[in-house]
C-alpha positions as CSV (number, residue, x, y, z in Angstrom):
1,X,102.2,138.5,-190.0
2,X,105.7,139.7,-190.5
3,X,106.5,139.5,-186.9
4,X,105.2,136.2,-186.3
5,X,107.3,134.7,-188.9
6,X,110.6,136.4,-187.4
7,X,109.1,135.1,-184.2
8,X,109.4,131.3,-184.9
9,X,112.5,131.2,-186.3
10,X,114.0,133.0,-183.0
11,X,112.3,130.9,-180.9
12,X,113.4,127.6,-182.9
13,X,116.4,128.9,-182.0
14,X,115.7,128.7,-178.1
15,X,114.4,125.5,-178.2
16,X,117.6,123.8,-180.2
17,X,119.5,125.2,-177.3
18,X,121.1,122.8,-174.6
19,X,123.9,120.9,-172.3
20,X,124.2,117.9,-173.0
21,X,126.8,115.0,-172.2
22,X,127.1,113.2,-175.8
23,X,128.8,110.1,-173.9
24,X,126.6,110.1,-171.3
25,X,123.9,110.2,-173.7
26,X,125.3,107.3,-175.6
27,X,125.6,105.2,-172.5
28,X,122.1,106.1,-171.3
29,X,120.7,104.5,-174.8
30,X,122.8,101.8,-174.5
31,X,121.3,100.6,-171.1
32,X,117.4,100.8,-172.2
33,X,119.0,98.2,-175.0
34,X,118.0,94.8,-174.2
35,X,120.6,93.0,-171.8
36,X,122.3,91.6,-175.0
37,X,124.9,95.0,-174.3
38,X,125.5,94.3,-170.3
39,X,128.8,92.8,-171.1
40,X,129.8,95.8,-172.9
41,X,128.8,97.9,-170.3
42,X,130.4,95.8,-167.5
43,X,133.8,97.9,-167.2
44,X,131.6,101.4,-166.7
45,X,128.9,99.5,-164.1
46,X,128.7,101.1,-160.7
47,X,126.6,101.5,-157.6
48,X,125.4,104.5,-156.1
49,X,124.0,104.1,-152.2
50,X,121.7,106.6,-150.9
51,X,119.6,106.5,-147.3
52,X,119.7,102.5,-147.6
53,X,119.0,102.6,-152.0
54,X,121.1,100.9,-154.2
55,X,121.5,102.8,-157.8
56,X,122.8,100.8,-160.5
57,X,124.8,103.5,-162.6
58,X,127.1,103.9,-165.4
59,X,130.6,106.4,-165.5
60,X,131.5,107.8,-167.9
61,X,134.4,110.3,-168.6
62,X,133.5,113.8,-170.2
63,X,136.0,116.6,-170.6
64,X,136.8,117.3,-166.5
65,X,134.8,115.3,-164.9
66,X,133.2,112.1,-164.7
67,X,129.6,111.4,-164.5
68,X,127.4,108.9,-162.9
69,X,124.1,108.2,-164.8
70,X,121.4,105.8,-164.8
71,X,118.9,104.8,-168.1
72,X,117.1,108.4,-167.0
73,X,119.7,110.8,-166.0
74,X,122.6,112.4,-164.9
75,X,123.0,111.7,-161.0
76,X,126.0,112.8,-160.0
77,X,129.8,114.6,-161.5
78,X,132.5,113.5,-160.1
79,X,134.8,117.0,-160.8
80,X,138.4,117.5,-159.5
81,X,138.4,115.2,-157.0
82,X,135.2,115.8,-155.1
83,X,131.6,115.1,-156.3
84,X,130.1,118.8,-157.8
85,X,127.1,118.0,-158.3
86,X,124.1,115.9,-157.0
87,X,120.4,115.3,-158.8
88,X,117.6,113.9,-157.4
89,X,118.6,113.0,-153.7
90,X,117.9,115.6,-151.3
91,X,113.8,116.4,-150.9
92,X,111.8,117.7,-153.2
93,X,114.1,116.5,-156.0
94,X,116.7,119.7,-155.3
95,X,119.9,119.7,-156.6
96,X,122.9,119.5,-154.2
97,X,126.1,121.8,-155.8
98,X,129.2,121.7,-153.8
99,X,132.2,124.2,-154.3
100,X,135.6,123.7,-153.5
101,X,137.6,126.7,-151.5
102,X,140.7,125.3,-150.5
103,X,140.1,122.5,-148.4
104,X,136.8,123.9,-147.5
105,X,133.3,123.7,-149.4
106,X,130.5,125.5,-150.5
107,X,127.7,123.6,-150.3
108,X,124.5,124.8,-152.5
109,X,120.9,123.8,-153.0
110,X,119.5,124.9,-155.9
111,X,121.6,127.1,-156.1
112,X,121.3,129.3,-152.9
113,X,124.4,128.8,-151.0
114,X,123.3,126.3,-148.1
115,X,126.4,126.5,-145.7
116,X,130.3,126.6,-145.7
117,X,131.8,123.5,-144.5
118,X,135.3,123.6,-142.8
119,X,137.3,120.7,-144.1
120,X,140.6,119.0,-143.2
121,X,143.2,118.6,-145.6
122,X,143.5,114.5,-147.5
123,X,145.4,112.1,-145.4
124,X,146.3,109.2,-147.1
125,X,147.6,106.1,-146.1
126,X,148.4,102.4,-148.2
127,X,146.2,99.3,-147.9
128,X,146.0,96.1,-148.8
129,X,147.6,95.1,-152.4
130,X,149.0,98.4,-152.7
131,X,145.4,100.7,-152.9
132,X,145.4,103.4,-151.2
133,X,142.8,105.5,-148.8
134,X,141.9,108.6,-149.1
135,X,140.5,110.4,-145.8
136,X,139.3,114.0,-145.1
137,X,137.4,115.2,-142.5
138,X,135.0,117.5,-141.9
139,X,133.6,118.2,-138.8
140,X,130.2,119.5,-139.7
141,X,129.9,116.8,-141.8
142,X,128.3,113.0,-140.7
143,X,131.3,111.3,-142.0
144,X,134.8,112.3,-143.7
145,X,134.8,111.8,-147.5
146,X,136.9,109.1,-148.6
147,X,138.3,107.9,-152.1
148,X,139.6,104.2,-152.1
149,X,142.5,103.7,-155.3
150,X,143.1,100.1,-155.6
151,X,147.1,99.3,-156.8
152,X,146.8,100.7,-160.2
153,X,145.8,103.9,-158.6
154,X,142.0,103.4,-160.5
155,X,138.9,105.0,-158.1
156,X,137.0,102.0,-156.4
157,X,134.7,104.1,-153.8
158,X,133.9,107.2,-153.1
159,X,131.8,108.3,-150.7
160,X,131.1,112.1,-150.3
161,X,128.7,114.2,-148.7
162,X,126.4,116.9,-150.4
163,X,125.0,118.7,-147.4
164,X,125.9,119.0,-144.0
165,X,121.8,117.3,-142.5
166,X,122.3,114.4,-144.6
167,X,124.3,111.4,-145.0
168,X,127.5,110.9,-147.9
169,X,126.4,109.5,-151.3
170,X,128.6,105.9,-151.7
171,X,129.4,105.2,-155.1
172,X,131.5,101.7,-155.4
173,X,132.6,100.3,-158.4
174,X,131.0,96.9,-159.5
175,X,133.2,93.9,-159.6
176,X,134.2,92.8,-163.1
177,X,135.7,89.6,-161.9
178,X,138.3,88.2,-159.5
179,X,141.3,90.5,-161.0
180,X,139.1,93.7,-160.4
C-alpha cells in the first residue's frame, strides 16, 4: 500500500511534465474563437504552401525563434535564420529537423540524421521599394532557400527546404492591406 501511494505522486509528477510555447498556445486558443478575433489576429496571419496545400497559420515570436502554428499545432520554427524544425509534412507524419553547420545542413528525420547538405553562402541583392532577397543555394537541394525583407527589413517569404527528395516549405506573409 505504501508503495503505491509514493507511486502516484511520482508519476503525477511525470505527467505535469512538458514544452510548451505559452504564446503559441495563446494564439492557438485565440483562432478556435469565433471570427469575432480575426482582426486581432490579422498582423500574425500567414500562409504556409506545401505539395500544392495552402496552410493558414499564425507567427508568433518565442524566446529564439519564431513559430508557425495552426488552431492544432506547432508546424514549423523559424530559428536563426533557417527553418529548424518541420511537423507533419513528410510521410508518415515524421518530423523534418535541420542543423546548421556553417553554411551547410544537417538534415534529420525523426531524429536519425537523414543526409548533409552542402550549401552556398547568402547572396543578397535589393529589390523593388527597398526589400531585399535573400538567395542560397544548395545543390542537392530542389531549389535555393530564399528570405524576401520588404524595406523595413520585416520577413515577407521564406521558402526553405527540409529534406533533400522533397520540395521547400513556402511560408508568405498575408497582406494586411495596401501599405503591407
Amino acid at each position: 500500500m505504501i508503495r503505491v501511494l509514493l507511486f502516484f505522486p511520482a508519476l503525477l509528477g511525470l505527467v505535469a511534465c512538458s514544452v510548451s510555447f505559452p504564446q503559441a498556445e495563446a494564439i492557438i486558443s485565440l483562432v478556435r474563437k469565433p471570427a469575432t478575433v480575426d482582426d486581432a489576429l490579422a498582423p500574425y496571419r500567414w500562409e504556409l504552401t506545401w505539395l500544392g496545400d495552402v496552410i493558414p497559420v499564425y507567427a508568433v515570436a518565442v524566446p529564439g525563434a519564431t513559430v508557425f502554428a495552426n488552431a492544432d499545432e506547432v508546424l514549423v520554427v523559424y530559428a536563426d535564420g533557417f527553418v529548424s524544425k518541420a511537423s507533419g509534412f513528410l510521410p508518415y507524419g515524421r518530423e523534418a529537423t535541420v542543423e546548421r553547420d556553417g553554411e551547410d545542413f544537417l538534415m534529420s528525420i525523426n531524429g536519425s540524421r537523414a543526409e548533409i547538405v552542402r550549401c552556398q553562402p547568402w547572396t543578397s541583392a535589393e529589390v523593388e521599394n527597398g526589400g531585399v532577397l535573400r538567395l542560397q543555394t544548395c545543390p542537392e537541394l530542389r531549389s535555393p532557400n530564399r528570405e524576401s525583407l520588404n524595406g523595413s527589413g520585416e520577413i515577407r517569404r521564406l521558402v526553405f527546404s527540409i529534406h533533400p527528395d522533397y520540395p521547400p516549405l513556402e511560408l508568405v506573409k498575408v497582406q494586411e492591406g495596401p501599405e503591407s
